[in-house]
C-alpha positions, 0 to 999 in steps of 0.5 A: 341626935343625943339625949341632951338635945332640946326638945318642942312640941308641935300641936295641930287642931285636928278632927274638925270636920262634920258629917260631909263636911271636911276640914283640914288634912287630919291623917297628913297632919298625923304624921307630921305633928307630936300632939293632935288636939281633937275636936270633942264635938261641941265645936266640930267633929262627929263620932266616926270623925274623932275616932279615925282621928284617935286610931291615926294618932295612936298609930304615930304615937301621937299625943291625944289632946282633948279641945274644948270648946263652947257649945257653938257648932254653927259659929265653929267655937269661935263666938264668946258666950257668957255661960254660967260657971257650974254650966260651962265645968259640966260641959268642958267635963263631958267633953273630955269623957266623950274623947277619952272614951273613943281614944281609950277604945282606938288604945290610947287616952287623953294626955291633955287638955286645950281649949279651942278658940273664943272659950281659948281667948275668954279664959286668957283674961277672965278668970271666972271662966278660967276656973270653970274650965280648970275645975272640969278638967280636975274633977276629971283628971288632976294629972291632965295638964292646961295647955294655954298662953303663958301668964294667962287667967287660964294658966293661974287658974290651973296652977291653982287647981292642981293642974300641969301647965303647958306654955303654948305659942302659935306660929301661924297667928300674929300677935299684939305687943302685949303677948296675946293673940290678934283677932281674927277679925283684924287683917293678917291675924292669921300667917299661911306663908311656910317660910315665914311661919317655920322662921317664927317658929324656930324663933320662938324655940331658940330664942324665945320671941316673936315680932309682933304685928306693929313690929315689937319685939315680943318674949314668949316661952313654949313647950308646944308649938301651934300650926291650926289645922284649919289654916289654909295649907296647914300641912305644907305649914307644919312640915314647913315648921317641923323641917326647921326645928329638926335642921336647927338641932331641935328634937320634936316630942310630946309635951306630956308623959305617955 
């Protein structure tokens, strides 16, 4: 592979178990992605948790991705909550210094922010919340990039602030003709076939698109690639996706900076 070859992200959702509860295969997961977006614990992940999930990535030379969240571990971050801005800055700030501590301590640091979830697809369109969330990340680090939907609130938000801006697409979750996600609450919001998912993907990469769920033919731009690890079969899933890209000439790295 030379050093002209394009390179793609590819990011998973990680440490999302708690306590006794396990969620999604993170140390399999680990070795197949380039960035891991780690729980802060506001949605899912404890302690113990999240550092095995920072020392598993630090050891692949993955990148450490802080994934916010609203303060809703028993909705699992997926319930829209209307929180006041100052409130909503103070909390998504907290959550990427309790990460970064425990990906310091393991020898590495958060490189990026995602959020997760509902506060992921409030600040898409709202553009209160966007800033609330751009202004926590800022206060914290200005250097640390955004990584959401293009063209969204959340993206304006973070240009506005200072802040890099990553384009994200998802390869395991439909979308609308409009270029936003279909909700999970609506029948095949979320693909779990490898060959179908890795297809999307390499779309996404080399040509820039992806069929819509009512048959549209949709542009996306990304720099990095989601498989949710909470997805049944994530694993197969993103090994699925990553044998692709690598067979279509695609070089997989980190979107950020180490």
């Amino acid at each position: 592979m030379n050093g002209e070859a394009p390179a793609i992200d590819l990011n998973a959702d990680l440490g999302e178990g708690f306590g006794a509860w396990r969620l999604g295969d993170d140390q399999a997961l680990l070795a197949i992605v380039t960035s891991a977006n780690i729980a802060c614990g506001y949605h899912a992940g404890d302690p113990l948790t999240l550092r095995q999930c920072c020392a598993g990535a630090v050891a692949h030379g993955v990148a450490i991705g802080a994934q916010v969240s609203y303060r809703d571990l028993a909705g699992f971050g997926r319930r829209e909550m209307d929180v006041p801005s100052d409130e909503l800055t103070a909390e998504v700030l907290y959550q990427i210094g309790a990460l970064d501590g425990i990906a310091r301590a393991a020898g590495g640091r958060v490189r990026y922010v995602k959020p997760h979830g509902a506060l992921y697809n409030r600040i898409a369109r709202d553009p209160v919340q966007a800033s609330a969330v751009a202004s926590a990340v800022a206060a914290y680090d200005q250097s640390l990039p955004l990584l959401s939907l293009p063209g969204s609130a959340a993206a304006r938000a973070a240009a506005s602030a200072g802040l890099p801006v990553a384009a994200e697409a998802f390869a395991d979750r439909a979308y609308t003709r409009e270029g936003t996600l279909v909700s999970r609450r609506e029948p095949g919001a979320v693909l779990t076939n490898p060959g179908e998912v890795a297809e999307r993907a390499l779309a996404m990469v080399t040509h820039g698109t992806v069929v819509s769920a009512d048959g549209h033919v949709v542009p996306v731009r990304a720099e990095s690639i989601c498989v949710h690890g909470d997805t049944p079969g994530a694993v197969e899933l993103a090994r699925a996706v990553r044998k692709s890209l690598e067979a279509a000439g695609v070089r997989l790295a980190p979107f950020t900076s180490a």
